[in-house]
Steps between C-alpha positions, in 0.01 A plus 500: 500500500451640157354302261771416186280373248200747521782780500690299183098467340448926559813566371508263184115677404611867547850432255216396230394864515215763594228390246581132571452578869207634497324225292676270723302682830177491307550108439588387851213717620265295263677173700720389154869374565784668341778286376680696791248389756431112379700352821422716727203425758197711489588700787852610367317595131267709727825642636680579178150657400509726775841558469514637118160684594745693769797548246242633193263716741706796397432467148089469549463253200694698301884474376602847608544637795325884514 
């Protein structure tokens, strides 16, 4: 069973953009809550984490692709 509201949470950070993405990563990985992550329990925020970490690993912390 898929999860709805980490999925909604992934998709509502990546439609903020590529810059706001990556400062969004760099903030969960330092343990703060995103407005997108407030209800969600600590296991689902690590979730979305890895999640967008999967999506932007193309990119390599940059906003291009290569």
């Amino acid at each position: 069973m898929r999860n709805h509201r980490v999925e909604d949470c992934v998709e509502a950070v990546c439609r903020k953009g590529c810059r706001a993405v990556w400062a969004d990563i760099h903030a969960l990985e330092r343990g703060q809550k995103l407005a997108e992550t407030a209800a969600l329990t600590p296991e689902d925020a690590r979730v979305v984490l890895r999640e967008l970490k999967q999506i932007m690993a193309p990119y390599r912390g940059r906003c291009t692709i290569d």
